[in-house]
DRENPA-134368 format. One record per residue (C-alpha): residue in three letters; x, y negated, z negated. Coordinates in Angstrom, 1 decimal. Layout:
BEGIN
SITE  residu       x       y       z
SITE     ALA       X       Y       Z
...
***
This chain:
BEGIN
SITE  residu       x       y       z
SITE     UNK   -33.1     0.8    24.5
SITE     UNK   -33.4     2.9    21.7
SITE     UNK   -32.7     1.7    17.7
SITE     UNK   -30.5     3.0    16.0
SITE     UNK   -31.7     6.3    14.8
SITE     UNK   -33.0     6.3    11.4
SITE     UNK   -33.4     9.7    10.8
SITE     UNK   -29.6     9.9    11.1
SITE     UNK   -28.8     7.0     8.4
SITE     UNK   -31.2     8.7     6.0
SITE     UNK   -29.4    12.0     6.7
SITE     UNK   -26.3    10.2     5.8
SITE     UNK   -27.1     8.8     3.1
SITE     UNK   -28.3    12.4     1.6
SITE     UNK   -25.2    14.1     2.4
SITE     UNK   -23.3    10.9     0.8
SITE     UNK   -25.3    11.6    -2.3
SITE     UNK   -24.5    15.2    -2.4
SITE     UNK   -20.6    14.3    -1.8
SITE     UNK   -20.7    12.5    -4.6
SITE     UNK   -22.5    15.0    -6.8
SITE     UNK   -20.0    17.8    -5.9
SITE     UNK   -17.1    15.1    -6.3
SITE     UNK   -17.9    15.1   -10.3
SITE     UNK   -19.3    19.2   -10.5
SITE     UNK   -17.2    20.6    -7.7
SITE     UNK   -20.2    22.8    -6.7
SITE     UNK   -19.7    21.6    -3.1
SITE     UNK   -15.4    21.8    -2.9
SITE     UNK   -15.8    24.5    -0.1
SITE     UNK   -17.7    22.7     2.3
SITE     UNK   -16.7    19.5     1.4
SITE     UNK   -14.1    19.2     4.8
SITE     UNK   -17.6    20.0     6.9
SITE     UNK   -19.7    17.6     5.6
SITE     UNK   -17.1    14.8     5.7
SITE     UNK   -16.4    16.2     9.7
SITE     UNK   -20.2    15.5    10.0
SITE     UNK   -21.1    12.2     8.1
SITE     UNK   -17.8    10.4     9.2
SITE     UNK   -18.7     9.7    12.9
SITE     UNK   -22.4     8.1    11.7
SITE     UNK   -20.0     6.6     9.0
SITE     UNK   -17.9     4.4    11.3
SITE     UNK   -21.4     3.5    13.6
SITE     UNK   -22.6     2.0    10.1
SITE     UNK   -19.7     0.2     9.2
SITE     UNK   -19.1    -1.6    12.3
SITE     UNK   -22.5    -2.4    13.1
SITE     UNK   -23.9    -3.5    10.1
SITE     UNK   -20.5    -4.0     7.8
SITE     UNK   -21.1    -1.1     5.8
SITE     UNK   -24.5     0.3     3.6
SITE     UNK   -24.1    -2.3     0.8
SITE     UNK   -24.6    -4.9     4.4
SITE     UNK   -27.6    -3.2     5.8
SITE     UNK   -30.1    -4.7     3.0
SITE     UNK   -28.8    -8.7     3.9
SITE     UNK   -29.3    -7.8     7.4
SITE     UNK   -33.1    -6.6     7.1
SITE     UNK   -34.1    -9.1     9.7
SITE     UNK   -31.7    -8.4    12.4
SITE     UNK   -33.1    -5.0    12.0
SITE     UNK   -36.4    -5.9    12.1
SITE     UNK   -36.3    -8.2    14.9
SITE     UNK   -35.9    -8.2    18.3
SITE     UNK   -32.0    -6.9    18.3
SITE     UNK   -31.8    -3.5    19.3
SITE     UNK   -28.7    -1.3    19.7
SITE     UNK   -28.0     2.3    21.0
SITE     UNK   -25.4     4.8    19.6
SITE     UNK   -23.6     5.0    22.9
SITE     UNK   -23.4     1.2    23.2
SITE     UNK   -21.4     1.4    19.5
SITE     UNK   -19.5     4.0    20.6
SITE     UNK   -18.4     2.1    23.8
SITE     UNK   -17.9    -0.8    22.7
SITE     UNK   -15.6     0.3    19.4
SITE     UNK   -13.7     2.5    22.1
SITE     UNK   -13.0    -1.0    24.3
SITE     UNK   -11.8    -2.2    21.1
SITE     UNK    -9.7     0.7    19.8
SITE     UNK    -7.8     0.7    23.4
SITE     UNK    -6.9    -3.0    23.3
SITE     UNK    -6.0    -2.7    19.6
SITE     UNK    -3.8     0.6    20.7
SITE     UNK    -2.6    -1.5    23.4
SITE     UNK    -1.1    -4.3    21.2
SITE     UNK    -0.1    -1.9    18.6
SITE     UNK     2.4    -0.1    20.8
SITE     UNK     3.9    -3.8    21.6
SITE     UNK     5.0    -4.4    17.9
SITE     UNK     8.7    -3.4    18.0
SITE     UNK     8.6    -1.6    15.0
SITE     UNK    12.7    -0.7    13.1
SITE     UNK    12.6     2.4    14.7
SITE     UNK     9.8     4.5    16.6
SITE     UNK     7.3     6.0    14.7
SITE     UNK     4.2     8.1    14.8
SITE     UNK     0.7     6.9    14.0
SITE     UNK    -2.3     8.3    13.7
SITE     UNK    -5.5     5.8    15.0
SITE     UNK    -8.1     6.1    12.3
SITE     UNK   -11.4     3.7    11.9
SITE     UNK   -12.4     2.4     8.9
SITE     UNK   -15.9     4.1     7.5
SITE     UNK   -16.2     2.0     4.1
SITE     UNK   -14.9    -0.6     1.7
SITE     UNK   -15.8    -0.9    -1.5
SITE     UNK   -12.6    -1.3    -3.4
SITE     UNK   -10.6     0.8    -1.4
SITE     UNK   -10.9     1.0     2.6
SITE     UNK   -11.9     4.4     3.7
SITE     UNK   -10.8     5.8     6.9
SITE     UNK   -12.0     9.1     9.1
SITE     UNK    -8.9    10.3     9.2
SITE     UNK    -7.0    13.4     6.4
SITE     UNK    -5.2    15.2     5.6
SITE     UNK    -6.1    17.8     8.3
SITE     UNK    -5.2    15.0    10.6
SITE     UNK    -1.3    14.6     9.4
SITE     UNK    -2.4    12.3     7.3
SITE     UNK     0.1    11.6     4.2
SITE     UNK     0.0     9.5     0.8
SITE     UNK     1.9     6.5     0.8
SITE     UNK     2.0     6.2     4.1
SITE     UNK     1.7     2.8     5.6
SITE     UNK    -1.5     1.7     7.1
SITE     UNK    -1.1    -1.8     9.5
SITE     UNK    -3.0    -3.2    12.3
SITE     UNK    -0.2    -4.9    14.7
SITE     UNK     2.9    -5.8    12.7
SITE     UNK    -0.3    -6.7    10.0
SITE     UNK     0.2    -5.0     6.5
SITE     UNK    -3.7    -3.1     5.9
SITE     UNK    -2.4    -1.2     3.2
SITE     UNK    -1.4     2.0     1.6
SITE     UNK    -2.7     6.1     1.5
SITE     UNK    -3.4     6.5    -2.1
SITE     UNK    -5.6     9.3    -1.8
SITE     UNK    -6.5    12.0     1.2
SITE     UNK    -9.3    14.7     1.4
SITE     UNK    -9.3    17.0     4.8
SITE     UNK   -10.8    14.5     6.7
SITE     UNK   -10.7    10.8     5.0
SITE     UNK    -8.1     8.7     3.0
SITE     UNK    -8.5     6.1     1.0
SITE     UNK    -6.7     2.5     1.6
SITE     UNK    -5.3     0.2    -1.0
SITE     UNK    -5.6    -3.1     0.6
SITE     UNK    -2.8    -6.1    -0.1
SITE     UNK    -5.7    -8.0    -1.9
SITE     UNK    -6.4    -5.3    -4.9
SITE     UNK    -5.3    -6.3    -8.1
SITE     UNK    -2.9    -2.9    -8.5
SITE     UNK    -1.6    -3.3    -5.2
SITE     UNK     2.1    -4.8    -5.9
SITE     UNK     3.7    -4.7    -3.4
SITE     UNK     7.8    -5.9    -3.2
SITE     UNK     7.8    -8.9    -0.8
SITE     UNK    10.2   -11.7     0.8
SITE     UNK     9.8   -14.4     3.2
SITE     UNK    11.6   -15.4     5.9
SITE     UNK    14.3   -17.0     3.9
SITE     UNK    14.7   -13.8     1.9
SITE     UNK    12.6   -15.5    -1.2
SITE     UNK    12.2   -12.0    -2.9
SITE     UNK     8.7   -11.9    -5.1
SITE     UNK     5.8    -9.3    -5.5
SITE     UNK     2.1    -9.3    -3.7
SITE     UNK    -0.7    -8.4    -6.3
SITE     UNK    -4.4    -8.9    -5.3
SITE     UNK    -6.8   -10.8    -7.1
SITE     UNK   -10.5    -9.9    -7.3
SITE     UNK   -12.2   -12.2    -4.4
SITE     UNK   -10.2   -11.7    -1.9
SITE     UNK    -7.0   -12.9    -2.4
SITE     UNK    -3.7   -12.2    -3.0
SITE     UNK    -0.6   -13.7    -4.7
SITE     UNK     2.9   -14.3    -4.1
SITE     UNK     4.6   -14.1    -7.2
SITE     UNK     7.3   -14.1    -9.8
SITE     UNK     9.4   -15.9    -7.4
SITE     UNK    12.3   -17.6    -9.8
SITE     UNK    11.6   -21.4    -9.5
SITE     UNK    14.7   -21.9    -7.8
SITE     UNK    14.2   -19.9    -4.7
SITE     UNK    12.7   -21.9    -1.6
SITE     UNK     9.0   -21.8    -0.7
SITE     UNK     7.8   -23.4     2.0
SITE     UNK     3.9   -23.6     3.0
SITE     UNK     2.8   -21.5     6.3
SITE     UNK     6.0   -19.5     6.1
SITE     UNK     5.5   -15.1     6.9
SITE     UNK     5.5   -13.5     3.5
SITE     UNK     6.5    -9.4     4.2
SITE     UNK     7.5    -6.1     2.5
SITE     UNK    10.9    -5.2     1.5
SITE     UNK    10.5    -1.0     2.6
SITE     UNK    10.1    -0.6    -1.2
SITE     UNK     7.6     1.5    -3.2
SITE     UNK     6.8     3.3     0.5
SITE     UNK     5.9     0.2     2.2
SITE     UNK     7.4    -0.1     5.4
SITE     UNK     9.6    -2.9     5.7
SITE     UNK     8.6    -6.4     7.2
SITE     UNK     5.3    -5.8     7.9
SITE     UNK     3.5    -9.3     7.5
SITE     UNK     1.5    -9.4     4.2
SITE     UNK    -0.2   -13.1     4.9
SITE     UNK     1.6   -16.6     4.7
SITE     UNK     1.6   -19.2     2.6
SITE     UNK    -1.1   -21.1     1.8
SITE     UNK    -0.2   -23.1    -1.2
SITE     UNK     2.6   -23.3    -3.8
SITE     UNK     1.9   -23.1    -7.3
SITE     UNK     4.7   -24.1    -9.6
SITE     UNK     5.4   -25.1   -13.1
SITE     UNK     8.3   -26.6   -14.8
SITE     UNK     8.1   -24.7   -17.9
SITE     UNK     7.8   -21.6   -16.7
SITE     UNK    10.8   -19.8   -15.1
SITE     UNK     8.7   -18.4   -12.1
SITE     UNK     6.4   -19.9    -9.3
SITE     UNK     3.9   -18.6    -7.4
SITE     UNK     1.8   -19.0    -4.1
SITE     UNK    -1.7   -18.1    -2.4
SITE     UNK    -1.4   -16.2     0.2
SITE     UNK    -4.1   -16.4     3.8
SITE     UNK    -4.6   -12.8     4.8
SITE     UNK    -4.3   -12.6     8.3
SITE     UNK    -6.9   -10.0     8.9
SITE     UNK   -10.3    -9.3     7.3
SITE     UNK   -10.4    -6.1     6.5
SITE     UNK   -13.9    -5.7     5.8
SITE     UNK   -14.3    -6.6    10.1
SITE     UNK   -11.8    -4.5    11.3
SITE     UNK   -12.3    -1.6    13.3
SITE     UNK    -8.7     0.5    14.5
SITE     UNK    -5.9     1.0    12.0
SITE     UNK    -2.9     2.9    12.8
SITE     UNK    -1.5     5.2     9.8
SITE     UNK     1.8     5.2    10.0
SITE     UNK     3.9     8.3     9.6
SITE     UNK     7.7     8.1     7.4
***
């Protein structure tokens, strides 16, 4: 078997360079949709394989070793992947149907890319889940990628309520985590219960955001709060579905 070709990454990581040179002089606006069309497939081959660029350098050894990996082995084995997660997605009984668009995350730094634009139908705000799991948001689209505000960045904010309609709002914390709060003190929390969106701020409604980890409450001050456990790690998944209004 064959390694994954080099010459390819190193071509990638050119064109990524000269992306983000025309991003700040806009020398390269009319050809940006065609490079993005090229780079994205060798985009998503990265990402899943070695869990982004910023993951190649801590995985030296694997690449030095004796693991080897084709392209075509990637490619079928993220298509086995995308099929069962198409598969469960079409199970969730959403409010009513709705279109989505299947797009694969290329890269997270603080927001999740995706290869799919807004020559793909893509919109912003549109909700972005995995199952009847909240991924995020569209906050910004270029022809052929969006970007992804996850539930665990500090501007998410996202209008949430449990099970037992405990209304409260879901802002991210640096580190991975999210939090569940200003939840009036004497609303009920309970540990382990589904925390989801209201349909506010262009969220879809009762998508599951996490569940409740632990309750944090003080007497003297009129609201409480809890730690939410994401349910999916976003930085491992590989199909999304956008969701169109």
């Amino acid at each position: 078997m064959k390694p994954l070709p080099i010459k390819q990454f190193i071509l990638f990581l050119i064109i990524i360079g000269l992306l983000i040179l025309g991003e700040r002089t806009g020398l390269l606006l009319p050809i940006r949709g065609t490079l993005e069309r090229l780079t994205s497939p060798i985009a998503f081959i990265i990402f899943q394989t070695f869990g982004g660029v910023s993951s190649i350098a801590s995985n030296k050894k694997l690449i030095d070793g004796d693991r080897e990996i084709t392209t075509l082995n990637v490619k079928v084995a993220m298509l086995e992947k995308e099929n069962e997660s198409l598969r469960r997605q079409l199970e969730v009984p959403f409010e009513k149907k709705r279109s989505m668009i299947v797009a694969h995350p290329i890269a997270f730094d603080r927001y999740l890319t995706i290869d799919k634009g807004a020559d793909d139908g893509v919109k912003i705000e549109a909700t972005v889940v995995s199952g009847d799991v909240l991924i995020g948001k569209i906050i910004r689209t270029t022809p052929h990628t969006s970007s992804v505000i996850v539930p665990t960045d500090p501007e998410s904010q996202i209008p949430a309520w449990t099970t037992k309609l405990t209304r409260g709002e879901v802002k991210g914390e640096f580190g991975n985590t999210s939090i569940f709060g200003k939840v009036l003190q004497g609303e009920p929390l309970e540990e382990n219960e589904p925390v989801m969106t209201t349909g506010e701020r262009g969220y879809m409604q009762n998508i599951v955001i996490g569940t409740i980890a632990a309750i944090q409450s003080e007497s003297r001050d009129p609201f409480k709060k809890a730690i939410l456990q994401i349910p999916i790690d976003t930085h491992k998944i590989t199909t999304v579905f956008v969701v169109l209004p």
